[in-house]
N, CA, C and O atoms as a GROMACS GRO file, in nm:
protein
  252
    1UNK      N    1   3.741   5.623   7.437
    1UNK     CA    2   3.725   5.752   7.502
    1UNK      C    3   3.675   5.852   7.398
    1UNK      O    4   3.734   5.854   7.289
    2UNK      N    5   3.573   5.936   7.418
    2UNK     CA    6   3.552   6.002   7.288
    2UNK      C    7   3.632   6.082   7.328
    2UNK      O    8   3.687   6.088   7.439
    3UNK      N    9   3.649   6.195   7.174
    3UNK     CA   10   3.769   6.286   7.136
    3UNK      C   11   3.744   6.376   7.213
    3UNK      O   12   3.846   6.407   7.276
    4UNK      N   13   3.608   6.465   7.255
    4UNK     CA   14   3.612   6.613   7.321
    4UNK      C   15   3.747   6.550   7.464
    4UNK      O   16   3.853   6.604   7.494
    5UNK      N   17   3.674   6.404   7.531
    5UNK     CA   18   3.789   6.413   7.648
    5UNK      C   19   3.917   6.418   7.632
    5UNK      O   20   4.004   6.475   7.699
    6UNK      N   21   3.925   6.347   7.529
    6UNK     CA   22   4.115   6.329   7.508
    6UNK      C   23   4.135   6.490   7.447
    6UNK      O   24   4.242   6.547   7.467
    7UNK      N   25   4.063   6.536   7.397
    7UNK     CA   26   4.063   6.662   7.336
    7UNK      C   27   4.140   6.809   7.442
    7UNK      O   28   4.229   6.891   7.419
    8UNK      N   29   4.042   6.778   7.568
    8UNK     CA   30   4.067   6.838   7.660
    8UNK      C   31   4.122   6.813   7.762
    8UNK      O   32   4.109   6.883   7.863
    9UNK      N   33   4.210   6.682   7.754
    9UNK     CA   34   4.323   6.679   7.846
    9UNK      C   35   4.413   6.795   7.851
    9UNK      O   36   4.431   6.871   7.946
   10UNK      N   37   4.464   6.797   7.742
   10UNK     CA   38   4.605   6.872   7.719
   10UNK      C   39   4.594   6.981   7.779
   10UNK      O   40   4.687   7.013   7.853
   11UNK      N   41   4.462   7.082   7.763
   11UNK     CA   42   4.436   7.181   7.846
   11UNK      C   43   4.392   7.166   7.993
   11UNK      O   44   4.384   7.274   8.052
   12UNK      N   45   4.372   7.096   8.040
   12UNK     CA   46   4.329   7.068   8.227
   12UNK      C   47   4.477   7.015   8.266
   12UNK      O   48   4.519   7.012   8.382
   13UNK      N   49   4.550   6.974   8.152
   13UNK     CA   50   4.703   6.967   8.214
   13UNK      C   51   4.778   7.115   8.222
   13UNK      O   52   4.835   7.166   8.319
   14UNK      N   53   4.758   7.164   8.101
   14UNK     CA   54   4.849   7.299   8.105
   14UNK      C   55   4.768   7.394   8.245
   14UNK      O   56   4.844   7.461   8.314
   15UNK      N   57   4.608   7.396   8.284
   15UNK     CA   58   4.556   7.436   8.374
   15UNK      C   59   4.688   7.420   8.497
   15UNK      O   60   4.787   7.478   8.541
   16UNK      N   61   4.604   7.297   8.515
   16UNK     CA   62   4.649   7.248   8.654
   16UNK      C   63   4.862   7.239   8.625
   16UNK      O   64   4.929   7.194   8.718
   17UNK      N   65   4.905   7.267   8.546
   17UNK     CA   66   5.070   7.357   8.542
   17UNK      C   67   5.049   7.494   8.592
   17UNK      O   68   5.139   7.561   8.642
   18UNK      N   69   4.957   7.525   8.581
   18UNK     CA   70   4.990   7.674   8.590
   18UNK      C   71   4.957   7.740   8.716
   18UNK      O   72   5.009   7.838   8.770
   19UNK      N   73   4.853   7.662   8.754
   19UNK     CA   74   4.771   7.673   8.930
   19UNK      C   75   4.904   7.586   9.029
   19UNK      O   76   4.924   7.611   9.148
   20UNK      N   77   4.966   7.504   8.966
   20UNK     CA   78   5.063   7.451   9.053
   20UNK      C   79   5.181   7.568   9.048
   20UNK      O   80   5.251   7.592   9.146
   21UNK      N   81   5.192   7.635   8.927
   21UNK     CA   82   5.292   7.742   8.960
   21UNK      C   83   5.265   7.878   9.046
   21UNK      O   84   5.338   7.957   9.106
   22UNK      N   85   5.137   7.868   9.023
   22UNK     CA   86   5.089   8.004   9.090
   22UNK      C   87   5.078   7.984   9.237
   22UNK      O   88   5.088   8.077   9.317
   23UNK      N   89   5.054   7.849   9.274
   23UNK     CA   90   5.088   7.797   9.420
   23UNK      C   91   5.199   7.781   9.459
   23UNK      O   92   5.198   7.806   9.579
   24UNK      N   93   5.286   7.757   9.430
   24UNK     CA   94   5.417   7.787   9.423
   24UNK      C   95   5.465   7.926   9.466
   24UNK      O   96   5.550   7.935   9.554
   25UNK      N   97   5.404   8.053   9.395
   25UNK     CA   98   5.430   8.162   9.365
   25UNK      C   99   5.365   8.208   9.509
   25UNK      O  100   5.433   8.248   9.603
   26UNK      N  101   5.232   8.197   9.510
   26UNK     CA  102   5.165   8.207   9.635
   26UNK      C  103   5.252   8.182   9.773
   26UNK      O  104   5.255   8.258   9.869
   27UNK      N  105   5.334   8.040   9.758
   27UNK     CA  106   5.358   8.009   9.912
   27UNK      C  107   5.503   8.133   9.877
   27UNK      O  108   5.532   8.212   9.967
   28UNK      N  109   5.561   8.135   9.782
   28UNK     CA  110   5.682   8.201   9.827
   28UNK      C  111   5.606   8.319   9.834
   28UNK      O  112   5.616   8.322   9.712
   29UNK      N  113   5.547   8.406   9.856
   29UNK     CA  114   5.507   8.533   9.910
   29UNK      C  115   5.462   8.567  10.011
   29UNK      O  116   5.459   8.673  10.073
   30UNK      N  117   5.392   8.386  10.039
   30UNK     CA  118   5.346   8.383  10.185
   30UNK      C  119   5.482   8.390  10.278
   30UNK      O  120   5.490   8.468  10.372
   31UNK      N  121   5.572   8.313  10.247
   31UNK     CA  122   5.684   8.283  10.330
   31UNK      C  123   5.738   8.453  10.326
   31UNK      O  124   5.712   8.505  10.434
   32UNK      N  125   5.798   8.539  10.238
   32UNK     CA  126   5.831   8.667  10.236
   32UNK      C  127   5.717   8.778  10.297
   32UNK      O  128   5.769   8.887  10.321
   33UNK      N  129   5.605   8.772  10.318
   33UNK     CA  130   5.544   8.771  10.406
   33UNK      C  131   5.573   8.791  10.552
   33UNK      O  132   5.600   8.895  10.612
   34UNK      N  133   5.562   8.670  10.594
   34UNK     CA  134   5.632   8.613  10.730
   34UNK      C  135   5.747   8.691  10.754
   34UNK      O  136   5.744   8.774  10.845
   35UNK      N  137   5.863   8.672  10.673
   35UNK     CA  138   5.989   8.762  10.701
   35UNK      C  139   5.962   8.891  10.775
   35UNK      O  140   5.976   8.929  10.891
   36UNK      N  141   5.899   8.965  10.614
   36UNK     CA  142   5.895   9.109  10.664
   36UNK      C  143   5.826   9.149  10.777
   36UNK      O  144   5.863   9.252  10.833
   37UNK      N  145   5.682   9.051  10.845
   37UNK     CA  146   5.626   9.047  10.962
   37UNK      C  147   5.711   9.064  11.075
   37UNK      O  148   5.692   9.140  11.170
   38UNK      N  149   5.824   8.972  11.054
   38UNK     CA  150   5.880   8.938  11.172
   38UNK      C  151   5.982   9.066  11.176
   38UNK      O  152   6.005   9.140  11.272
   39UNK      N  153   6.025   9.070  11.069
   39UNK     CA  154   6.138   9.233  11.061
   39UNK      C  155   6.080   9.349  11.171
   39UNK      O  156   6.123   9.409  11.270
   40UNK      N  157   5.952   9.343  11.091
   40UNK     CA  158   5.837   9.475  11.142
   40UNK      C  159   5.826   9.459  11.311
   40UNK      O  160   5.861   9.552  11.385
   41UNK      N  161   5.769   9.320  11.369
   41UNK     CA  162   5.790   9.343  11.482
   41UNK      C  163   5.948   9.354  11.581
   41UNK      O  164   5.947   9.376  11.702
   42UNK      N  165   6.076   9.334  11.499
   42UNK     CA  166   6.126   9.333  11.595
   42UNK      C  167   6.228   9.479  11.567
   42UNK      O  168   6.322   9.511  11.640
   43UNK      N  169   6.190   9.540  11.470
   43UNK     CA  170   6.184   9.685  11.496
   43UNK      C  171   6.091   9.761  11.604
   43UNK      O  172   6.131   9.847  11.683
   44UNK      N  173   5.971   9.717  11.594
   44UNK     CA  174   5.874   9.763  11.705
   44UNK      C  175   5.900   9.756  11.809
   44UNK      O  176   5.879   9.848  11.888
   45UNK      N  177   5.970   9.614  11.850
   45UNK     CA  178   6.041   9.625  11.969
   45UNK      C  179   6.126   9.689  12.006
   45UNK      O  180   6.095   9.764  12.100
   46UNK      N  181   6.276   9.696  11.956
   46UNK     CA  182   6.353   9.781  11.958
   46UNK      C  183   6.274   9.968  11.962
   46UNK      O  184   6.300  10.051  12.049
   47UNK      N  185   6.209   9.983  11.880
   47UNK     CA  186   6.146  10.127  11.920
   47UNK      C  187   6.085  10.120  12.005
   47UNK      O  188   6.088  10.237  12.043
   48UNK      N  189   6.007  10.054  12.091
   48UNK     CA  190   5.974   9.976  12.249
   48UNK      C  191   6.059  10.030  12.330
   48UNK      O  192   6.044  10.119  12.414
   49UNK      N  193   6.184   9.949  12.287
   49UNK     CA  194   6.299   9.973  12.396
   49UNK      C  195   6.364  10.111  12.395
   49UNK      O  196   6.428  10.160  12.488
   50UNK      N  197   6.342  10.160  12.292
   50UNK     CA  198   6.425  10.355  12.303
   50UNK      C  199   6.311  10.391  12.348
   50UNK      O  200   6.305  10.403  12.471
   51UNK      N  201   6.184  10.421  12.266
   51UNK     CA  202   6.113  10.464  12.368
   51UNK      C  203   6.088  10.504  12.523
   51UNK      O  204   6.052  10.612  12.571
   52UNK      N  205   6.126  10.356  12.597
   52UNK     CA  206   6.106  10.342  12.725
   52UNK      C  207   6.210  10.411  12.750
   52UNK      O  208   6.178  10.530  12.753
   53UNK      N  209   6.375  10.388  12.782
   53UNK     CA  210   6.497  10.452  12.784
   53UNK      C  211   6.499  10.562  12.751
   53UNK      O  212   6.589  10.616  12.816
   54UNK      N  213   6.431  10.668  12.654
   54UNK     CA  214   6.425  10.801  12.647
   54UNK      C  215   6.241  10.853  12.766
   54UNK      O  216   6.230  10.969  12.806
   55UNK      N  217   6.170  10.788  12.786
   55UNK     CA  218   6.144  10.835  12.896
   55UNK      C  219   6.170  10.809  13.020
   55UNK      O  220   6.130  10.871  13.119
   56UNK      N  221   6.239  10.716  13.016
   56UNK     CA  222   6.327  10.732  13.197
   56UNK      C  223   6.415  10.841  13.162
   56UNK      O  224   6.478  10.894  13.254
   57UNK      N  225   6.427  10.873  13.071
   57UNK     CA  226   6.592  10.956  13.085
   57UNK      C  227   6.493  11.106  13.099
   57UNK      O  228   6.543  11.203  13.156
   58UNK      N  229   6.348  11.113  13.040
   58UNK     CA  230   6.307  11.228  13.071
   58UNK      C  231   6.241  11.256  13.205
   58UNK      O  232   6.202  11.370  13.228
   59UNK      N  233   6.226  11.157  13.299
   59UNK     CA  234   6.156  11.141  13.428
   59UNK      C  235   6.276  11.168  13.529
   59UNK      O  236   6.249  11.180  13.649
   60UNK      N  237   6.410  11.179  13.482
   60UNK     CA  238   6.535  11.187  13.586
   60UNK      C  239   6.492  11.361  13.644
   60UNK      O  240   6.435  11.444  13.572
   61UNK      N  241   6.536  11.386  13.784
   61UNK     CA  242   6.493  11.498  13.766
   61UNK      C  243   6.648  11.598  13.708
   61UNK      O  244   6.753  11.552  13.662
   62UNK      N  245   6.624  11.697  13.724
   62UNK     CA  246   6.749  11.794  13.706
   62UNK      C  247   6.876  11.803  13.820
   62UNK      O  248   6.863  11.848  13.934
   63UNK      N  249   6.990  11.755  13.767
   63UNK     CA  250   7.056  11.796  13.811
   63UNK      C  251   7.153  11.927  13.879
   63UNK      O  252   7.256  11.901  13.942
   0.00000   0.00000   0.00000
């Protein structure tokens, strides 16, 4: 094998360590991501639901 290849293993290993960590890093942000998505909509909903309930309560007429 000439030397430049064996030369430049060591570095396409430490590479490909570091792209595997950063993928790593990637999916957990993707996944936290997702979370806060899902947080976000089901606040939206809930403000959906007052929403609606404070305008029926403003459509009642006067007592």
């Amino acid at each position: 094998m000439p030397q430049s290849a064996t030369h430049n293993s060591p570095k396409l290993s430490t590479i490909n360590d570091r792209l595997s960590t950063i993928d790593c890093q990637r999916s957990t942000v993707n996944y936290q991501l997702s979370t806060v998505n899902y947080q976000l909509s089901t606040v939206n909903y809930q403000l959906s639901t007052v929403n609606y309930q404070l305008s029926t309560v403003n459509d009642r007429p006067d007592v």
